[in-house]
ROKOL-918617 format. One record per residue (C-alpha): residue number from 1; residue in one letter; z, y, x. Coordinates in nm, 3 decimals, decimal comma. Each point is the difference from the previous one (the first is absolute). Example, Ala and Ser with C-alpha at 12.3 -4.5 7.8 and 13.67 -1.06 7.14 Angstrom:
! residues 2
R     i   aa        zz        yy        xx
R     1    A     0,780    -0,450     1,230
R     2    S    -0,066     0,344     0,137
//
This chain:
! residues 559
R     i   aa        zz        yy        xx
R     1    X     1,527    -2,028    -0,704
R     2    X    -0,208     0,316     0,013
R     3    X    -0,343     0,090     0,029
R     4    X    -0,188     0,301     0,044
R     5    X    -0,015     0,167    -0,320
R     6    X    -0,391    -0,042    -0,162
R     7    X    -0,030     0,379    -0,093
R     8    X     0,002     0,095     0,367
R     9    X    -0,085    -0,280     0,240
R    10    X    -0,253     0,014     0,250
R    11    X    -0,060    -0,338     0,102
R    12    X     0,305    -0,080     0,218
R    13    X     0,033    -0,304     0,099
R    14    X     0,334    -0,159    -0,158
R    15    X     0,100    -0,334     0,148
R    16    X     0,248    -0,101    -0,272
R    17    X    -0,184     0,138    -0,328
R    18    X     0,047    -0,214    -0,284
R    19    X    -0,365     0,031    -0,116
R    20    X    -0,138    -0,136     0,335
R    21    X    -0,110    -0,339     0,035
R    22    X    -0,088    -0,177     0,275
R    23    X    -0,343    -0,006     0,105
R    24    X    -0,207    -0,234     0,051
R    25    X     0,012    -0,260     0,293
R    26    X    -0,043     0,153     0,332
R    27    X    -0,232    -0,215     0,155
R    28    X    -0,250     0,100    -0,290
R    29    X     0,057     0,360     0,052
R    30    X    -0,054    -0,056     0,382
R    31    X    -0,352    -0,167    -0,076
R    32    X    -0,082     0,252    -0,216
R    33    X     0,089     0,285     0,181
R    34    X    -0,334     0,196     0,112
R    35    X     0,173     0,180     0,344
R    36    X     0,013    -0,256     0,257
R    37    X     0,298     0,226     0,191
R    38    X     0,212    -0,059    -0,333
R    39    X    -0,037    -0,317    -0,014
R    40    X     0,047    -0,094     0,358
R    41    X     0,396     0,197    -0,065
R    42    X     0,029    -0,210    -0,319
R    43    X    -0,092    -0,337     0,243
R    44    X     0,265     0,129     0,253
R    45    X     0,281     0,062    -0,145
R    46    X     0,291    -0,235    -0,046
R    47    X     0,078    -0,219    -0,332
R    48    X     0,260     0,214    -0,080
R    49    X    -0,192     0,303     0,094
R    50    X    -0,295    -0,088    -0,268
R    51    X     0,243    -0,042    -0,295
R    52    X     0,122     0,262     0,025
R    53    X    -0,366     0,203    -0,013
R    54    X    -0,029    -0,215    -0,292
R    55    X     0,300     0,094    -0,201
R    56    X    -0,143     0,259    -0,151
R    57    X    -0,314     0,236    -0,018
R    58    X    -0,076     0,390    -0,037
R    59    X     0,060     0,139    -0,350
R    60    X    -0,319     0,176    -0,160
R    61    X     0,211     0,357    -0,070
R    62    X    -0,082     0,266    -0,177
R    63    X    -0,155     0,165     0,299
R    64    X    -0,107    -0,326     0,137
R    65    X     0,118    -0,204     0,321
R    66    X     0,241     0,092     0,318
R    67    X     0,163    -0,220     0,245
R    68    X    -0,053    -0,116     0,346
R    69    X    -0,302    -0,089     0,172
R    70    X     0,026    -0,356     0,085
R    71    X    -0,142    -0,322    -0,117
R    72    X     0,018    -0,163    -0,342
R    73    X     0,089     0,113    -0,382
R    74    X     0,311     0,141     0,149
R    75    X    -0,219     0,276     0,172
R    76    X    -0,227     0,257     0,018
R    77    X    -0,360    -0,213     0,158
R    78    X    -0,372    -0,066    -0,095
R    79    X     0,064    -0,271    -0,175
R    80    X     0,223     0,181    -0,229
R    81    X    -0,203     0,318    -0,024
R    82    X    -0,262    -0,207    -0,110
R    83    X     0,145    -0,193    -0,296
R    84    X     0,165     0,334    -0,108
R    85    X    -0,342     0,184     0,006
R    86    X    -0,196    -0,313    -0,188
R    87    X     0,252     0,069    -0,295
R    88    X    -0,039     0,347     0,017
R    89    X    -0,351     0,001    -0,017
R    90    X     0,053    -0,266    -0,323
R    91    X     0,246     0,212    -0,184
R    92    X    -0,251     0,298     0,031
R    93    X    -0,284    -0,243    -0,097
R    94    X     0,196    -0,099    -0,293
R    95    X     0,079     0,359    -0,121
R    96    X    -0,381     0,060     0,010
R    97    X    -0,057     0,172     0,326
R    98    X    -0,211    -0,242     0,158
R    99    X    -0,246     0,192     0,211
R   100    X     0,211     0,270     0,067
R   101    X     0,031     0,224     0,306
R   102    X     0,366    -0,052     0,167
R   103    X     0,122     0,146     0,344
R   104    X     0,174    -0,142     0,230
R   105    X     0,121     0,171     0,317
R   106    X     0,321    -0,071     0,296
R   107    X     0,229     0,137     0,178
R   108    X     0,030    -0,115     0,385
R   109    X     0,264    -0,223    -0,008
R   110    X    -0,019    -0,391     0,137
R   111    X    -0,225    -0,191    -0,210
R   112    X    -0,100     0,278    -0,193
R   113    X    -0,361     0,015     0,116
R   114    X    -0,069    -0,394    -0,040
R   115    X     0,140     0,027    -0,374
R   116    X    -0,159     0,286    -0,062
R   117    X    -0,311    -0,191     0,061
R   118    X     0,096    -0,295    -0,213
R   119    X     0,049     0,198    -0,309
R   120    X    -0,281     0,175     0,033
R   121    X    -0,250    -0,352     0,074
R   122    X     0,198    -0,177    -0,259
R   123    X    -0,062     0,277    -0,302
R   124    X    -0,346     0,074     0,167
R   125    X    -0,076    -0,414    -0,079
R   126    X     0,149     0,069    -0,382
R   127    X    -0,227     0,262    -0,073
R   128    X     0,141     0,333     0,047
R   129    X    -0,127     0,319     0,151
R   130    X     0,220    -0,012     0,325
R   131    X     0,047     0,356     0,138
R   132    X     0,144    -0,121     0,356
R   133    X     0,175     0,314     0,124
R   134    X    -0,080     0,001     0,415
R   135    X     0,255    -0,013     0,221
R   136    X     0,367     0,093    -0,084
R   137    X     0,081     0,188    -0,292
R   138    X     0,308     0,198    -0,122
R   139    X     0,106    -0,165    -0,363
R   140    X    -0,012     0,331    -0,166
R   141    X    -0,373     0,013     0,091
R   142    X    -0,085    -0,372    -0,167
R   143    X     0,193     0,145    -0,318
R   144    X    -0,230     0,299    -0,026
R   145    X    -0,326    -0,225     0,084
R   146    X     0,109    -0,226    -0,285
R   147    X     0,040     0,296    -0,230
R   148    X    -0,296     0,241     0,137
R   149    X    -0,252    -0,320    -0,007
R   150    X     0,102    -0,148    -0,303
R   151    X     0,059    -0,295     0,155
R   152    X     0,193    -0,290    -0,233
R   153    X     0,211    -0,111     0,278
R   154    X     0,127     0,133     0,376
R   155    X     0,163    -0,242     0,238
R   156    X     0,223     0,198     0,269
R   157    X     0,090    -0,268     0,285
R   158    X     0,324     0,171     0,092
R   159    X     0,354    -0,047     0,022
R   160    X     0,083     0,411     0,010
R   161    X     0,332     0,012     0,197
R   162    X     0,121    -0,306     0,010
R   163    X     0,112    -0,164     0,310
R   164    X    -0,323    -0,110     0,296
R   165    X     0,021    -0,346    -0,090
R   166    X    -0,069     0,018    -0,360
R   167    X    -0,329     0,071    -0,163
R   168    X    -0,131     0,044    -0,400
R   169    X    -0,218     0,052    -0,243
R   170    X    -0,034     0,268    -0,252
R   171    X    -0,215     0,000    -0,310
R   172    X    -0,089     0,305    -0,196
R   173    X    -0,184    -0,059    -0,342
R   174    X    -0,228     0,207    -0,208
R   175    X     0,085     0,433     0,024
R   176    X     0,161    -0,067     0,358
R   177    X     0,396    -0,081    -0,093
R   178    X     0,132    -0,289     0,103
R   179    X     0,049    -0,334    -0,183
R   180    X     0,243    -0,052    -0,239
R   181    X     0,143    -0,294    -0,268
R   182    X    -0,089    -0,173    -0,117
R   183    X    -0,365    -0,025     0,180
R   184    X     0,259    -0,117     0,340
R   185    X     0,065    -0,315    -0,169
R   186    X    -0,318    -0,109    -0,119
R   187    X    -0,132     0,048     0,368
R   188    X     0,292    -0,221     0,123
R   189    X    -0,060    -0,257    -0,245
R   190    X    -0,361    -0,034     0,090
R   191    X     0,089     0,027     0,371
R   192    X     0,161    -0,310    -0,087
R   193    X    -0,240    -0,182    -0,086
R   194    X    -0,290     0,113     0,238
R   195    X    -0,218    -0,225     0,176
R   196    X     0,110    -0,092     0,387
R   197    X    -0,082     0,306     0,242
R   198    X    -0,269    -0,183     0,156
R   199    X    -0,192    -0,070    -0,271
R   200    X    -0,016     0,363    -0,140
R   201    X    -0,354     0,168     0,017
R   202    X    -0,005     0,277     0,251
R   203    X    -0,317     0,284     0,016
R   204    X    -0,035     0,228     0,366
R   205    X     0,049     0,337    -0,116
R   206    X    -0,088     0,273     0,236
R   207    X     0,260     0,328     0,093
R   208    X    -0,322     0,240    -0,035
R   209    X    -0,033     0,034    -0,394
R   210    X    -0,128     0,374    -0,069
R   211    X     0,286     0,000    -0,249
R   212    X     0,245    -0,037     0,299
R   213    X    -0,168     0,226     0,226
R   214    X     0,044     0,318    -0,235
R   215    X     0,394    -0,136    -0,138
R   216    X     0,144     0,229     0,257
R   217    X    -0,200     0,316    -0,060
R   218    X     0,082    -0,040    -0,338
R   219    X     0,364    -0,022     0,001
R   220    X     0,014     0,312     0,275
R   221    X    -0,226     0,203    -0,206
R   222    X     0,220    -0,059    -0,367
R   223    X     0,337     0,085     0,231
R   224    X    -0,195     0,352     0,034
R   225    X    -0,093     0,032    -0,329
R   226    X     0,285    -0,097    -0,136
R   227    X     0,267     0,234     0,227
R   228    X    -0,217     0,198     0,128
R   229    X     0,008     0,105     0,402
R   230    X     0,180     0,337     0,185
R   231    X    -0,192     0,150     0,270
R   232    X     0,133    -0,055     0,328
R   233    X     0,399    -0,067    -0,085
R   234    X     0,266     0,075     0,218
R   235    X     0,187    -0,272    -0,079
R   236    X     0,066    -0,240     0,305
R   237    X     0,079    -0,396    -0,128
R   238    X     0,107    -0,266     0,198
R   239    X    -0,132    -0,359    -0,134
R   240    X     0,023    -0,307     0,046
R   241    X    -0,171    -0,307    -0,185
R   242    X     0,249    -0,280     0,148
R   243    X    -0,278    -0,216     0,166
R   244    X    -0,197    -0,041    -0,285
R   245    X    -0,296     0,080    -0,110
R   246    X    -0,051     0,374    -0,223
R   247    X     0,051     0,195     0,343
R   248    X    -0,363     0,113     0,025
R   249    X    -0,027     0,053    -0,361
R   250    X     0,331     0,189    -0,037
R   251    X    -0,160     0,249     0,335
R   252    X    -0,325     0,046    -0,224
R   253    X     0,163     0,035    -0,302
R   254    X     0,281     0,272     0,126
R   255    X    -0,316     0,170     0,222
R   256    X    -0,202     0,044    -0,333
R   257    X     0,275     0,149    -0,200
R   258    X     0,023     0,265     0,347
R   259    X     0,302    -0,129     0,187
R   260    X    -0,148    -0,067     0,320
R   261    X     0,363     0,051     0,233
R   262    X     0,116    -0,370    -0,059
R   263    X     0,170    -0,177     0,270
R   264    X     0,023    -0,359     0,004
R   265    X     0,194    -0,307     0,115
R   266    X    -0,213    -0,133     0,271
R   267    X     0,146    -0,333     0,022
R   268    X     0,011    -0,040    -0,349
R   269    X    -0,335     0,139    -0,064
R   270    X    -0,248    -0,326     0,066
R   271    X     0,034    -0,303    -0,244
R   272    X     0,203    -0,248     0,131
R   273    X     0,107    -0,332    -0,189
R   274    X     0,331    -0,088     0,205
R   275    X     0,097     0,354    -0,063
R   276    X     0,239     0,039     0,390
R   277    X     0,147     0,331    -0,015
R   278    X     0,150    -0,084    -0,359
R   279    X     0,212    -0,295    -0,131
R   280    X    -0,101     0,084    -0,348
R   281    X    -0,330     0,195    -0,039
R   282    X     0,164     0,158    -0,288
R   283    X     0,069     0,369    -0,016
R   284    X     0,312    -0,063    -0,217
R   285    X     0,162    -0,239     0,296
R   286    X     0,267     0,154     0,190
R   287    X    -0,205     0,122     0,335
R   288    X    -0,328    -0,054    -0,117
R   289    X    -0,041     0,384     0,011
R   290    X     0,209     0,080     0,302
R   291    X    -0,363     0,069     0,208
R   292    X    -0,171     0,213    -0,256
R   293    X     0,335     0,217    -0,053
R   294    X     0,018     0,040     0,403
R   295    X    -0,339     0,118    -0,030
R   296    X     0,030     0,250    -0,298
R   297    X     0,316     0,104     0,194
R   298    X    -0,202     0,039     0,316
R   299    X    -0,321     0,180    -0,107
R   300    X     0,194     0,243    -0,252
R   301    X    -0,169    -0,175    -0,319
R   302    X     0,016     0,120    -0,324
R   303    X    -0,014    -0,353    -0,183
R   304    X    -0,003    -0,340     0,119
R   305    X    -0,169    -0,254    -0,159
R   306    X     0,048    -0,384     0,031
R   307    X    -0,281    -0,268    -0,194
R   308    X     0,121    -0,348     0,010
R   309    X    -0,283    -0,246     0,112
R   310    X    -0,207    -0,017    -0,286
R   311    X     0,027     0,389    -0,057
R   312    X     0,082    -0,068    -0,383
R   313    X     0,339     0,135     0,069
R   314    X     0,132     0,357     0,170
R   315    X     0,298     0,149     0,095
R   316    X     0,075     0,340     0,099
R   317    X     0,257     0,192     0,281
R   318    X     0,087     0,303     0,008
R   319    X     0,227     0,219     0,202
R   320    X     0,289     0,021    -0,241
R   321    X     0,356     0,197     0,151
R   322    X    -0,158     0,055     0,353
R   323    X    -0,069    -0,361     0,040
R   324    X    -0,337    -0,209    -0,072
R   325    X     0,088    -0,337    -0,293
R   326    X    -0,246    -0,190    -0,205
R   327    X     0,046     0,088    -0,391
R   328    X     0,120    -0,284    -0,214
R   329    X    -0,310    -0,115    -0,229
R   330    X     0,211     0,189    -0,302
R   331    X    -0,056     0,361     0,198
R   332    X    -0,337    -0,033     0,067
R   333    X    -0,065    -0,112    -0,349
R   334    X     0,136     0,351    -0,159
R   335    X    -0,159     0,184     0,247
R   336    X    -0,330    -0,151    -0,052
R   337    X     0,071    -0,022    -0,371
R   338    X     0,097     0,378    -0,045
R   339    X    -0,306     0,128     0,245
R   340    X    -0,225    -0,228    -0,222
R   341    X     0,139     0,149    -0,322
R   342    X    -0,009     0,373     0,128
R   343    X    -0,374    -0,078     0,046
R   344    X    -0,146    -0,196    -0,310
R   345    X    -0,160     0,141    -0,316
R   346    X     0,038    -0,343    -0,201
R   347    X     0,216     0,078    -0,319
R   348    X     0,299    -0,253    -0,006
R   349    X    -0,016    -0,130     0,295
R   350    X     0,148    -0,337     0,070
R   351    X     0,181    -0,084     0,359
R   352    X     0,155    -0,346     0,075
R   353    X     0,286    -0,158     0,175
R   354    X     0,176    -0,375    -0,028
R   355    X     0,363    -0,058    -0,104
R   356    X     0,053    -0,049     0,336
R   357    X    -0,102     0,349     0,111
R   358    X     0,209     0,351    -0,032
R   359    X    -0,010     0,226    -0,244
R   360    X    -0,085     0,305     0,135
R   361    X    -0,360     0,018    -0,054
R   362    X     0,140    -0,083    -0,368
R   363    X     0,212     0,315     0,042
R   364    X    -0,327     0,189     0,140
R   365    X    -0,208    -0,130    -0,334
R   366    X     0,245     0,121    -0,266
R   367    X    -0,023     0,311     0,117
R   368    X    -0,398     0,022     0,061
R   369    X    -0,046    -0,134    -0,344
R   370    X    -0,183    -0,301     0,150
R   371    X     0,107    -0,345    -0,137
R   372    X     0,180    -0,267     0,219
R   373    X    -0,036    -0,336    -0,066
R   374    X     0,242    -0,282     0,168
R   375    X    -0,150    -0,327     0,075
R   376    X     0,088    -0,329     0,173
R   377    X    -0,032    -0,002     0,390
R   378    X    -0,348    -0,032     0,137
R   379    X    -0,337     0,205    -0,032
R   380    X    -0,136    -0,260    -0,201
R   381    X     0,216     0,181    -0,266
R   382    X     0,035     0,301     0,135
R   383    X    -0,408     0,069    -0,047
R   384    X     0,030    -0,073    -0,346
R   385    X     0,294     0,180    -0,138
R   386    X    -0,215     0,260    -0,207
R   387    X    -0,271     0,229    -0,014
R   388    X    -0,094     0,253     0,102
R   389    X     0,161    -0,133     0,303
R   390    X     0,046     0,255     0,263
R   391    X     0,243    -0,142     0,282
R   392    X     0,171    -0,342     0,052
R   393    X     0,226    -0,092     0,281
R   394    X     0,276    -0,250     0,082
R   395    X     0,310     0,035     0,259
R   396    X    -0,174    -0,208     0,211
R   397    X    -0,242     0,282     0,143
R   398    X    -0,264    -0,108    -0,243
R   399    X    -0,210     0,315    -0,136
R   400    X    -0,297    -0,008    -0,265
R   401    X    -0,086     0,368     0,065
R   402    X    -0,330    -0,036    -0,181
R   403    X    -0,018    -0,249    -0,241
R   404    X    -0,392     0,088    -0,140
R   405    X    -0,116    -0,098     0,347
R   406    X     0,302    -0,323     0,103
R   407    X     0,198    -0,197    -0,238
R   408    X     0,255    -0,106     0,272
R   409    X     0,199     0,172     0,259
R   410    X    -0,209     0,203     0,256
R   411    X     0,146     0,087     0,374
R   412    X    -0,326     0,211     0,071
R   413    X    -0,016     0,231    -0,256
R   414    X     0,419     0,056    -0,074
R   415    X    -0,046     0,065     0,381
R   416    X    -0,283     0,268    -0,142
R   417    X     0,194     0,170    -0,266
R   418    X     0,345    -0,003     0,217
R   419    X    -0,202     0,199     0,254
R   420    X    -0,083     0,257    -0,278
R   421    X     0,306     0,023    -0,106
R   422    X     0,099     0,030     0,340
R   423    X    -0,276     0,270     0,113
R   424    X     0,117     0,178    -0,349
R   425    X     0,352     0,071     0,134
R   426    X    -0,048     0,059     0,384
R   427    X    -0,319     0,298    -0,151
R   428    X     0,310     0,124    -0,202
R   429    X     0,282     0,008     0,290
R   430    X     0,209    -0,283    -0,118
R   431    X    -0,030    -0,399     0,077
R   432    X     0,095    -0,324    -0,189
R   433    X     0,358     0,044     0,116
R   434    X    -0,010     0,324    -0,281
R   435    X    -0,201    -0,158    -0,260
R   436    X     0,240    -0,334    -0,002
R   437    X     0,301     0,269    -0,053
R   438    X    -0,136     0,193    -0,240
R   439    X    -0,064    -0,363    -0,192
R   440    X     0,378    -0,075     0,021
R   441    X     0,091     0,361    -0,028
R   442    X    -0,159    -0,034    -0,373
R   443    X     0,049    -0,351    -0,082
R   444    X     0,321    -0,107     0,177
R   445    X     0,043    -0,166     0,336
R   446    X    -0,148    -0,328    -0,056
R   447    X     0,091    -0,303     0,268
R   448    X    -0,187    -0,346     0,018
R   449    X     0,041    -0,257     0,227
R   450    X    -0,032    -0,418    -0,006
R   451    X     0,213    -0,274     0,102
R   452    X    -0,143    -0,334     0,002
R   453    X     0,174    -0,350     0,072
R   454    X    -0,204    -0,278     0,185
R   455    X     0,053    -0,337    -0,100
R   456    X    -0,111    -0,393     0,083
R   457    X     0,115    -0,165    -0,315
R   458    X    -0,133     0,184    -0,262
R   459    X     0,245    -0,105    -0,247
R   460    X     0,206     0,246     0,143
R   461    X    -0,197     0,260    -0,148
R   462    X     0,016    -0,165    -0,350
R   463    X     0,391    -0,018     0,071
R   464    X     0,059     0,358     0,040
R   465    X    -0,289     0,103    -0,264
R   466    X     0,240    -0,253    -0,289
R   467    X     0,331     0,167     0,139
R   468    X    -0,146     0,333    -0,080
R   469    X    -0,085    -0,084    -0,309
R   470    X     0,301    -0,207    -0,121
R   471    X     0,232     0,203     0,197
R   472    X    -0,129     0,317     0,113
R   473    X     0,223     0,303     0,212
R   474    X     0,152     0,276    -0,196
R   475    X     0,004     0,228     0,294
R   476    X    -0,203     0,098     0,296
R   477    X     0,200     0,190     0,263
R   478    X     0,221     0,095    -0,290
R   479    X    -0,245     0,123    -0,267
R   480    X    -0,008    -0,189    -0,316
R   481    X    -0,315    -0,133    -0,043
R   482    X    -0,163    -0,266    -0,283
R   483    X    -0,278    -0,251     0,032
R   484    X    -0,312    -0,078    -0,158
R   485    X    -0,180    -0,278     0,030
R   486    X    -0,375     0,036    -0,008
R   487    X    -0,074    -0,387    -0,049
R   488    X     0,107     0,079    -0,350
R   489    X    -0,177     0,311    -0,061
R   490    X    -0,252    -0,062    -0,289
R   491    X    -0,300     0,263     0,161
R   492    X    -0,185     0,015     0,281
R   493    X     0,248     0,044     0,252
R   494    X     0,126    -0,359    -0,080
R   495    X     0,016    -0,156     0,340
R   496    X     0,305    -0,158     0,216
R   497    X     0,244     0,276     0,108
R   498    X     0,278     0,171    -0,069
R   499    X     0,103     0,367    -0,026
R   500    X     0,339     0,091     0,087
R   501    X     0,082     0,418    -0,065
R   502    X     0,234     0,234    -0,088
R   503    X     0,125     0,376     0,079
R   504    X     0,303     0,208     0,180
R   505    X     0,065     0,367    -0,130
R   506    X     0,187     0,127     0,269
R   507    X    -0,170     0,073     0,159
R   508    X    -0,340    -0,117    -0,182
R   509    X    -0,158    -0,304     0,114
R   510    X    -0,184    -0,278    -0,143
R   511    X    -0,030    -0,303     0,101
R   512    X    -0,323    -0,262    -0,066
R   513    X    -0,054    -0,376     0,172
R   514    X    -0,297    -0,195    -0,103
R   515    X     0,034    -0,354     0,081
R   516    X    -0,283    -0,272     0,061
R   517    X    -0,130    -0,251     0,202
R   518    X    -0,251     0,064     0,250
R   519    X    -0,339    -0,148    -0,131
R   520    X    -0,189    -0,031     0,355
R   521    X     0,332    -0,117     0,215
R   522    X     0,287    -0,168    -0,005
R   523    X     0,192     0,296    -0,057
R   524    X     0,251     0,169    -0,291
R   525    X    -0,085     0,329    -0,001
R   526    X     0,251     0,309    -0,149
R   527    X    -0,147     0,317    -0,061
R   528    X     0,254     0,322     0,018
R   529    X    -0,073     0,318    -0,150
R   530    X     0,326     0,271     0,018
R   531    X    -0,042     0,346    -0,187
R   532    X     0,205     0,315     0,031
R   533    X    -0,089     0,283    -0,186
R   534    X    -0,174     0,328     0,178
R   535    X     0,171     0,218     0,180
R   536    X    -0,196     0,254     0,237
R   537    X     0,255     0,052     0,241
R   538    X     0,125    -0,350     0,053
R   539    X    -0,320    -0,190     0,010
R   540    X     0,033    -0,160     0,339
R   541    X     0,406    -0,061    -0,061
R   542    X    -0,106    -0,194    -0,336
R   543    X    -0,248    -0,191     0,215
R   544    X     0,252    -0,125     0,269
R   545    X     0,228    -0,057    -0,280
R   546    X    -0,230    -0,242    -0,210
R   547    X    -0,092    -0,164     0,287
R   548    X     0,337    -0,079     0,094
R   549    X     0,052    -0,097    -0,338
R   550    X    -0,262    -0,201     0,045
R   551    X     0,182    -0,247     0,256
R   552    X     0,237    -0,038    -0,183
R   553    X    -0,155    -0,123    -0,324
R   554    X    -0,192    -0,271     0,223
R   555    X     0,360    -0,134     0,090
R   556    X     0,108    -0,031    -0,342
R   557    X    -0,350    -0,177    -0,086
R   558    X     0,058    -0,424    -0,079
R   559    X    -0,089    -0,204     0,298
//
């Protein structure tokens, strides 16, 4: 049987784990449940139905709670917000923050507004300084409240890119990063053992705190400080922020720094929570992009930017051979990374990636004399790999592009800096296109890509996870390669995975596959990396070569 592993869940909801028990009998829950819509589904739904809501609840991750929105401990609902947010508010009370100020702010999803308002009544009742961010919020700008006001604790009622029926719940602790191990589990264990839904205090707390009035000014005005702004740039973007909600920030924020040419999706441009002109509202889904590269294409952009719904995430496009693609997560990262490094004054810099990213930004440290450290997937890591820490991103276009300011990944302000870096080329005659060559030119051509495999029995996953380890492949599309298993590793990149890697020398090409479990779906998730050594004449051969290279080590992966 597998679970999600601990060092990177977020809350999924797992049906078969082994550390779920049932929960308690329904008809209590029903009477107990404050939402009269909730429990009027619970009362309607057949025997068979109401078991299985029963069979298991929402795990307490490290970054809190995800699933769908529907009735019962199986879900994301009032009733469940509010026994979550009681414990909270006790573990805080415990570790002597009682009294504290903590934010909480949403994103514009379904249900997001009405548990928005029950964590914020709930810790208002316990005691706390409730900053109740109006409106909808991007996540990035709940992180920076939480650091910026000091604040103990920030809730961020969002389930980022997940699919439009799900919905979550995010907790950042003291500094702004998110929470980790094993502070998770002692919040599950007194969610356990909260009191029923209904019987949980609950304070009005008003949207108009002075506090949240001035959160936005603030954030805009330390993205100018930090970066800095170009008078009226040339550059032309095309954006779009995937019917969420950090389009109107992203405009002010991009205006500010003097890029006032930006295009956007107009049908993507509004928050929407049923998300219609995507099937995933997830700029890494195949077509989620197709409308803002049509646009870039159409206007004549110079960069195209995409935020996923809760604008923590960003991924760039770029007109690369004549023709407009989105950059994986591992591209943007060195070109973000190296633009970052050109720029800083701190001595020894340190920039971060996971095991699951690439190495190029690794590549692009060496040689800066910056340090690189390596942690586990997740920014909950990520934002704590070192100091001074400078950059941190993962493959999954997440991008901490000012750390000082937001301990988590940031769509808004990676948008900022990839403009710079953007404006810096197009003053100087070249594009992104040049600046990705010259990386591979000096580094060697370096190819990432994913292949994941969905599943309904997640022992399936623990099958092929114990035949990699007990018997795992000697070759990958004919390289020789050798594993390592990570779930014996003795450091802090013990976690459940597998690397499998090796190298060709004729012509020179390495190999890398890192593989893990997915720890928000049921998923098993292989990360590919290919590396062939610089050549400046050959660049875009090596390219189509690796990526064709690429097929075929997916075939040869165990099914």
């Amino acid at each position: 049987m597998s679970v999600p592993d601990p060092q990177d869940s977020q809350g999924v909801s797992d049906p078969q784990a082994a550390s779920d028990p049932p929960t308690s009998d329904p008809q209590a829950w029903i009477a107990a449940d404050p939402d009269p819509r909730t429990r009027a589904e619970l009362r309607a739904l057949t025997p068979a139905e109401l078991t299985e809501r029963f069979s298991h609840t929402l795990h307490f991750g490290t970054a809190g709670l995800r699933g769908p929105v529907r009735a019962g401990p199986s879900g994301m609902n009032v009733a469940v917000i509010v026994r979550t947010t009681v414990a909270l508010g006790r573990w805080l009370i415990d570790g002597g923050h009682a009294g504290s100020r903590v934010v909480v702010g949403r994103d514009a999803r379904h249900g997001s507004a009405d548990f928005a308002d029950a964590c914020a009544e709930v810790l208002a009742a316990q005691g706390f300084d409730v900053v109740r961010l109006p409106g909808t919020t991007p996540t990035p700008l709940i992180a920076f409240c939480c650091r910026d006001l000091g604040a103990s604790a920030a809730i961020a009622v969002t389930a980022s890119h997940n699919p439009p029926a799900d919905n979550g719940y995010k907790v950042f602790v003291s500094g702004g990063a998110q929470l980790i191990p094993p502070d998770d589990t002692q919040i599950e264990r007194l969610i356990a053992t909260a009191a029923p839904a209904n019987t949980v205090p609950r304070t009005t707390v008003s949207a108009d705190d002075p506090w949240a009035a001035a959160n936005t000014e603030r954030y805009l005005t330390r993205l100018t400080n930090r970066f800095g702004r170009v008078p009226r740039s040339p550059v032309r973007i095309a954006l779009t922020a995937m019917h969420g909600v950090g389009g109107a920030l992203a405009l002010t924020a991009l205006r500010r720094a003097g890029f006032t040419d930006v295009e956007v999706v107009p049908e993507q441009f509004a928050p929407d929570p049923d998300f219609p002109t995507v099937r995933f509202p997830n700029p890494e889904e195949p077509g989620a992009s197709d409308r803002l590269l049509a646009l870039a294409a159409d206007v004549d952009a110079d960069l195209a930017i995409a935020l996923d719904p809760d604008a923590d995430r960003c991924a760039l496009g770029a007109r690369i051979g004549g023709s407009w693609r989105m950059l994986t997560g591992d591209e943007t990262g060195a070109l973000l990374g190296r633009h970052l490094l050109a720029a800083t004054d701190l001595d020894a810099p340190v920039v971060a990636g996971t095991i699951v990213s690439g190495s190029l930004l690794q590549a692009v440290a060496e040689a800066t004399g910056a340090r690189y450290a390596r942690t586990l997937t997740g920014f909950k890591w990520l934002v704590r790999a070192g100091e001074p820490l400078l950059y941190a991103y993962e493959e999954a276009i997440g991008h901490c592009v000012d750390p000082v300011a937001v301990r988590d990944k940031d769509g808004i302000s990676a948008s900022v800096v990839a403009a710079l870096l953007t404006h810096e080329r197009v003053s100087a005659g070249s594009d992104l296109a040049t600046a990705l060559h010259e990386l591979f030119v000096e580094h060697g051509v370096h190819v990432t890509t994913q292949h994941s495999i969905r599943v309904t029995d997640l022992d399936r996953i623990a099958d092929i996870m114990a035949g990699l380890r007990t018997h795992p492949p000697t070759t990958l599309a004919g390289i020789s390669v050798t594993s390592v298993d990570y779930a014996t590793r003795q450091d802090h990149l013990n976690t459940n995975a597998v690397e499998l890697s090796g190298a060709a020398n004729d012509p020179e090409t390495s190999v890398r596959v890192m593989v893990r479990p997915s720890g928000t779906e049921p998923k098993l998730k292989y990360y590919l990396e290919l590396v062939a050594e610089p050549r400046e004449s050959d660049v875009a051969a090596t390219s189509a070569r690796l990526h064709a290279l690429a097929v075929d080590v997916i075939a040869d992966l165990p099914r």
